[in-house]
C-alpha positions in Angstrom: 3.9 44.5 -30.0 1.4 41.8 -31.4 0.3 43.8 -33.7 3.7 45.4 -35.3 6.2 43.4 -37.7 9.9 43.0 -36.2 12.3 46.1 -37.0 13.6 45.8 -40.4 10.9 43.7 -42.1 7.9 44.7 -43.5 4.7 43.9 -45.2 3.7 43.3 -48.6 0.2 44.3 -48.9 -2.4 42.8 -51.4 -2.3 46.6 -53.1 1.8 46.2 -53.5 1.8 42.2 -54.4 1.1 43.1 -58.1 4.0 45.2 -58.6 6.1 42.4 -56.9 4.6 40.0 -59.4 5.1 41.7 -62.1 8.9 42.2 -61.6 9.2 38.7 -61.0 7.3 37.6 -63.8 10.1 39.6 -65.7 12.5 38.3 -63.9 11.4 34.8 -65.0 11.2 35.3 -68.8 14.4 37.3 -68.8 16.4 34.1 -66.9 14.5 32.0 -69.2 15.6 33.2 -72.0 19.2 33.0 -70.9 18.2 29.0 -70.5 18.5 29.8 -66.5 16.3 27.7 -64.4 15.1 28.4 -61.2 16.4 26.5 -57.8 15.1 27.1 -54.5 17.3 26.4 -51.5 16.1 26.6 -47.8 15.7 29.8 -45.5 18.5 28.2 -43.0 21.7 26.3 -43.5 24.3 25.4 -41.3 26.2 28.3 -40.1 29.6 27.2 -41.4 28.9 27.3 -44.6 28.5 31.1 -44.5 31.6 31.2 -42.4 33.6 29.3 -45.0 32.2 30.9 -48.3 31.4 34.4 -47.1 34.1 34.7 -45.1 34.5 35.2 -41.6 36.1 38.9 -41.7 33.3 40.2 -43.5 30.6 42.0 -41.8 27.9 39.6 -43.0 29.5 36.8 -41.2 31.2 39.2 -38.0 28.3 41.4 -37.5 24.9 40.7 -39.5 24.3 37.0 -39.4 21.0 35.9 -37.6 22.6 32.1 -36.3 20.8 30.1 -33.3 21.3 26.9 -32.2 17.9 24.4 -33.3 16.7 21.6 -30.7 19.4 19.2 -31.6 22.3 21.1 -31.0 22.6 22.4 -34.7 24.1 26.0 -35.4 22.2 27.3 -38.1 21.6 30.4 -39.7 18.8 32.2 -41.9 21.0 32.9 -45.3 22.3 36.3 -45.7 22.7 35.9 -49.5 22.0 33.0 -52.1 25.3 32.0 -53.9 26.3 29.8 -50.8 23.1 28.3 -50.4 23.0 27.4 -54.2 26.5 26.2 -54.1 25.8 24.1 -51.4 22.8 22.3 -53.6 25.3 22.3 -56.1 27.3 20.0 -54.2 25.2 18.3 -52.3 22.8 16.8 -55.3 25.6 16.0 -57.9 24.9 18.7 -60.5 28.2 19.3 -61.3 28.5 15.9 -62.7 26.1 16.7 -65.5 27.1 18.4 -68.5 28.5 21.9 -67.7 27.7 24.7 -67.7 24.8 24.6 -65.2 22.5 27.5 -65.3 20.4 28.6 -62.2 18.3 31.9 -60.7 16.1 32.2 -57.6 14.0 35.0 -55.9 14.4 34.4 -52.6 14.4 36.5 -49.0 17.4 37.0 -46.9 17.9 38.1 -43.7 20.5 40.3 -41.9 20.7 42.6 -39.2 21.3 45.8 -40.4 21.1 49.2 -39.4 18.2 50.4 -40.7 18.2 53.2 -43.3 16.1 53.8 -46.5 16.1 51.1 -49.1 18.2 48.5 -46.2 15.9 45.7 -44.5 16.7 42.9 -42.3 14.7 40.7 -44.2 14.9 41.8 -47.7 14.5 39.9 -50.9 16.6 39.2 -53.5 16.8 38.2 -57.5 20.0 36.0 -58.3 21.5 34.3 -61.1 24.3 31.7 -60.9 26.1 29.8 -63.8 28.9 27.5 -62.3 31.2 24.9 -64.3 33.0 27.6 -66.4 36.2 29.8 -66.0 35.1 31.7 -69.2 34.3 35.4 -69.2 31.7 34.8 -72.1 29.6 33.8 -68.4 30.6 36.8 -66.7 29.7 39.2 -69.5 26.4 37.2 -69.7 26.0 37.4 -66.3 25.7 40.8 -66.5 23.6 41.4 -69.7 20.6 39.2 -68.1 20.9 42.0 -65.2 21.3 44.6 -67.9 18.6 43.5 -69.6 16.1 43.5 -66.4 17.4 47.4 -65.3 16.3 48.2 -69.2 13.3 46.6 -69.1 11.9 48.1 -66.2 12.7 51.1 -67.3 15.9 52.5 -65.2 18.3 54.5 -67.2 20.0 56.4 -64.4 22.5 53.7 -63.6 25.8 52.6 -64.9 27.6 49.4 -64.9 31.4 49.6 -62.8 33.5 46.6 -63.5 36.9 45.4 -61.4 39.1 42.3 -61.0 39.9 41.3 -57.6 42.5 38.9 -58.9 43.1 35.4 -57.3 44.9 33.9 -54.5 48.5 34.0 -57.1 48.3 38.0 -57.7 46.7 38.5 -54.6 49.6 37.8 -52.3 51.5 40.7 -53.6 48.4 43.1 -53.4 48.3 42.0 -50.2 52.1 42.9 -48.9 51.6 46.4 -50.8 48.2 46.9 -49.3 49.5 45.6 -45.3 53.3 48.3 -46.3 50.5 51.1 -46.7 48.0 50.9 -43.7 50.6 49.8 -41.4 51.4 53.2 -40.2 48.0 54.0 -40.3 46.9 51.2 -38.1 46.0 53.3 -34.8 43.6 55.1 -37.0 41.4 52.0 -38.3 38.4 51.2 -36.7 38.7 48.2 -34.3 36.6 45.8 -36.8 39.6 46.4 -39.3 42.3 45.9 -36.9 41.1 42.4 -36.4 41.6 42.3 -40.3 44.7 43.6 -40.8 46.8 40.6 -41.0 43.4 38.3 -41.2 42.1 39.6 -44.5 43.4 43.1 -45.5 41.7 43.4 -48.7 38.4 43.6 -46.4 39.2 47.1 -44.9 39.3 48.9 -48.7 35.4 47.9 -48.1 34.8 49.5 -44.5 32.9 52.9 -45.0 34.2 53.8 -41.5 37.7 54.1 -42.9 37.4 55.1 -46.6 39.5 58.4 -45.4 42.2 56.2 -44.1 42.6 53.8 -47.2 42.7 56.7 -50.1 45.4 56.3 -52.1 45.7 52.6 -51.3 47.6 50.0 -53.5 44.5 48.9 -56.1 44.9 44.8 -56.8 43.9 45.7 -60.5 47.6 46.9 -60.3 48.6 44.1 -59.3 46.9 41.5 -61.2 48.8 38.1 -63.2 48.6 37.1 -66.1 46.0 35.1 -66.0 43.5 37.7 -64.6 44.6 40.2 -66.5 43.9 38.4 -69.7 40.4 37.1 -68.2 39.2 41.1 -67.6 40.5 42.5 -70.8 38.4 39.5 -72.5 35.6 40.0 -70.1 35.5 44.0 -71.2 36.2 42.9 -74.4 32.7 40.7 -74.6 30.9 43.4 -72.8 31.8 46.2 -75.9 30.8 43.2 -78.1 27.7 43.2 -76.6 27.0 46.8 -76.6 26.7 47.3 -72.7 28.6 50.5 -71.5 30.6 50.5 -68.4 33.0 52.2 -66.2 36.3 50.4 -64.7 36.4 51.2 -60.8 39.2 49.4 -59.4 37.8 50.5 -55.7 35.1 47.9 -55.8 36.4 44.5 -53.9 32.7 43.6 -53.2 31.4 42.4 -49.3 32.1 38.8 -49.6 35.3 36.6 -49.6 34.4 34.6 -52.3 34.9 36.8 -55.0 37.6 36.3 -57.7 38.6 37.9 -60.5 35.5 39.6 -62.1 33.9 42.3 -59.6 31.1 44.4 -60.7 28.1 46.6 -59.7 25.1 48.6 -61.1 25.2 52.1 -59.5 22.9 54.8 -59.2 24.0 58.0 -60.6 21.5 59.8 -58.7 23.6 59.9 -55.7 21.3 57.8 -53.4 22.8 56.8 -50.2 21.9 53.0 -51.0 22.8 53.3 -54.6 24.4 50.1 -55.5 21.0 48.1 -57.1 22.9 45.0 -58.1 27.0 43.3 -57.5 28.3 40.3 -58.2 31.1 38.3 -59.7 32.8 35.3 -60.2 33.8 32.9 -57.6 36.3 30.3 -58.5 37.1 28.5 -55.4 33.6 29.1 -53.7 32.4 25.6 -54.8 35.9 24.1 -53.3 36.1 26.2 -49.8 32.6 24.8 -49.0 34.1 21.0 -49.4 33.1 20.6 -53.1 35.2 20.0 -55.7 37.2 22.5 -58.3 34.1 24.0 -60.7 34.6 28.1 -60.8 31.1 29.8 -60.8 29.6 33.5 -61.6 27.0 35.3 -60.7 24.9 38.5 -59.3 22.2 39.6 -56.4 20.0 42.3 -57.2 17.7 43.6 -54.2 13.9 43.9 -55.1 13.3 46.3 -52.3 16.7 48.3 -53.7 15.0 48.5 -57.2 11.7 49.2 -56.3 13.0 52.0 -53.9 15.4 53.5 -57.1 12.1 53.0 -59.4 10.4 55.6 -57.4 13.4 57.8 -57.2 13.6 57.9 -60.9 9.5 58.5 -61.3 9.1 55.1 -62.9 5.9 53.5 -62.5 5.8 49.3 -61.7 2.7 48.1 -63.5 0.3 45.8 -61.4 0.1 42.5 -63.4 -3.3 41.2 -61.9 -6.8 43.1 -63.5 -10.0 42.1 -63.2 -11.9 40.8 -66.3 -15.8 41.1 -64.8 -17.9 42.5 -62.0 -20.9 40.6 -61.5 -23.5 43.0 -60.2 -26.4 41.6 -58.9 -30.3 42.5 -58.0 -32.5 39.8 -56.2 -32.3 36.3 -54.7 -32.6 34.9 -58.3 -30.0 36.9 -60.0 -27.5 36.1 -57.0 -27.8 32.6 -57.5 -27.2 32.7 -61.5 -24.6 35.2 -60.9 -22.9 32.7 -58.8 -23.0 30.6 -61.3 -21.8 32.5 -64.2 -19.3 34.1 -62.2 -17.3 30.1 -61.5 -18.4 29.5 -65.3 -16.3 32.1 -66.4 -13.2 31.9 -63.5 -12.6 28.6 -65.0 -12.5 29.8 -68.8 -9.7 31.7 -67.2 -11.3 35.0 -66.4 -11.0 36.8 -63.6 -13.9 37.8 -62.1 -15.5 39.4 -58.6 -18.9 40.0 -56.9 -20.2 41.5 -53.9 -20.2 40.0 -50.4 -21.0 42.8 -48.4 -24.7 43.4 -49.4 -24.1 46.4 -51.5 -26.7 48.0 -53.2 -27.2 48.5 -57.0 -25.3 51.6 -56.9 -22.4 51.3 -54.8 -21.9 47.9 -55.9 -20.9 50.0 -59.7 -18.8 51.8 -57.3 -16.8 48.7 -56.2 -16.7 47.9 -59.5 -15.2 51.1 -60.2 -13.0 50.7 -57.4 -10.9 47.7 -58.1 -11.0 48.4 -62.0 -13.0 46.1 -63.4 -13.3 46.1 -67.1 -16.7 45.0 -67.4 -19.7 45.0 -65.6 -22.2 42.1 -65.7 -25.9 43.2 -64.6 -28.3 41.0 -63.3 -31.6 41.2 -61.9 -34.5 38.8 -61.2 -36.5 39.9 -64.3 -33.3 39.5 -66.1 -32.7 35.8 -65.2 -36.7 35.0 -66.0 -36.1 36.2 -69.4 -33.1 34.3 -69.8 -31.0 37.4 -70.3 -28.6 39.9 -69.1 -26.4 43.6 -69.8 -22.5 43.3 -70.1 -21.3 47.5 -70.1 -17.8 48.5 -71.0 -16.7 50.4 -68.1 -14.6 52.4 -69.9 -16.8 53.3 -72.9 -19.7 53.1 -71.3 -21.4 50.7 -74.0 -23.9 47.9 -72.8 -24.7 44.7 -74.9 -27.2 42.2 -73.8 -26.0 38.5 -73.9 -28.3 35.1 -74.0 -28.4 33.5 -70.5 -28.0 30.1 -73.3 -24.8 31.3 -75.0 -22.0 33.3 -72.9 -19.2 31.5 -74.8 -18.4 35.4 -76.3 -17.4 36.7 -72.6 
């Protein structure tokens, strides 16, 4: 058992960590060029703050929560998503006495226990983007372009953008007596999770996929929404058309969180994967206020990195590895070693990337290594080489060979 990760997690190997970096990297720049900046918020928080922005008849909070108690009595819990979490730090250090709006993504793991199927960890990882201090849908729709613009630029085209409204606690009420008139006689048939939410939290059960038989044909709350949030989601589809992002109303999305309001959406695949959703969100105006806050509204989204990479590889779409390396300094004698050494921190710190042999290789095989971990150039260096204050640099994709000074190596 030593020697085996936990269920549901895994590795990220050396060979993988380039793909992750690269995504990130674009991640970055993307946020960055919203004028998002990046907050980081601890693995664990106390466990009522999930309970009171989540929601406690959500399966996250019921079911999938990984809580202990620490050595001073504390109930805490590893975060199951990042909105609370940044909410919290939202709170908790003032920002929302700065100038609004305030701006914030994070790449972060999460943890929860799951049953394991393809694409669906227990500790996962996730991008996020928040923007809090706003009610209007200008931040939704931009919301959703920065995660437009990262599903373009890594290439995915077989996914499509579904947009709801799950109103707010005014039109809700209603959707709510409709909804409770149309499962009551179908009560006996819900599973025992949504029995508990009948009269709890009935909105929950249109998101059980043990009873999606039951609740066909249920009353939708974009049937039932005010005023108010009717105006906010024409505007917000109204942006989104200004903005030339396509997308599909579905008003069976209600998301797997309590704190959603108004705006729902997802990116879906249409490739009909079992885990197909690669990125939800929405806006959450009374998150900020449940968790003991005051009144600012927020938006925002979580897109899971093991989700896209896994929907990447479904749709044949490479992830380029970011690192490369810029020299191999090949080596032939006690001498040559020593000035390859030397060259080889020389150049690391001109901001090259460069690599030599530590396992005695010979001449040959250490071309091989060279081959091996794609290095664009070789350096070669032998004893004679060094006495004649000289060495060979070859292409090792041409195959051409120079010879540089030992004196001047400011051209590598």
């Amino acid at each position: 058992m030593l020697t085996q990760a936990p269920k549901g997690t895994s590795d990220i190997l050396p060979s993988q960590s380039g793909k992750w970096q690269y995504l990130e990297g674009l991640f970055r720049d993307i946020c960055g060029r919203y004028g998002m900046k990046e907050i980081r918020t601890p693995m664990f928080e106390h466990t009522e703050l999930f309970v009171r922005g989540v929601g406690d008849t959500t399966d996250v909070v019921e079911k999938q929560m990984y809580s202990f108690d620490d050595l001073g009595g504390r109930n805490l819990t590893l975060k199951p998503e990042g909105t609370s979490p940044a909410a919290r730090a939202f709170v908790q250090n003032g920002l929302f006495k700065e100038m609004q709006p305030t701006k914030m993504y994070y790449i972060t793991p999460c943890f929860r226990y799951e049953k394991m199927q393809k694409g669906r960890y227990r500790q996962f990882h996730q991008f996020g983007t928040e923007i809090f201090g706003t009610e209007s849908p200008v931040a939704d729709a931009e919301i959703v372009s920065v995660a437009a613009d990262m599903l373009e630029a890594v290439g995915m085209k077989e996914v499509e953008l579904r947009i709801n409204s799950v109103g707010c606690p005014v039109c809700r009420a209603k959707h709510r007596e409709a909804l409770k008139a149309f499962l009551e006689p179908k009560y006996g048939q819900l599973c025992s999770t949504c029995q508990g939410r009948f009269n709890k939290n009935p909105m929950r059960i249109l998101d059980c996929k043990d009873c999606q038989k039951i609740v066909e044909g249920a009353p939708m709350m974009i049937d039932y929404l005010c005023e108010e949030c009717s105006s906010h989601f024409e505007e917000f589809q109204s942006i989104l058309k200004d903005m030339d992002i396509p997308f599909i109303v579905d008003p069976g999305i209600v998301r797997g969180l309590d704190y959603y309001t108004k705006t729902a959406f997802e990116f879906v695949s249409t490739k009909g994967m079992a885990q197909g959703t690669v990125c939800g969100g929405g806006r959450y105006d009374h998150l900020v206020e449940q968790i003991g806050g005051p009144e600012p509204p927020g938006v925002g989204f979580g897109m899971g990195i093991e989700r896209l990479m896994l929907m990447l590889s479904e749709e044949g779409i490479e992830v380029p590895e970011e690192a490369s390396v810029d020299y191999m300094v090949i080596t032939m004698g006690d001498k040559a070693r020593s000035f390859g050494i030397a060259l080889a921190r020389k150049l690391r710190k001109k901001g090259r990337s460069v690599q030599m042999d530590m396992m005695g290789r010979n001449f040959k095989n250490q071309f091989k290594y060279a081959n091996r971990i794609g290095a664009k150039k070789a350096i070669i260096i032998g004893d004679d080489e060094v006495a004649a204050g000289a060495f060979s640099v070859k292409d090792m994709e041409t195959g051409e060979q120079i010879t540089v000074s030992a004196e001047d190596t400011e051209q590598l």
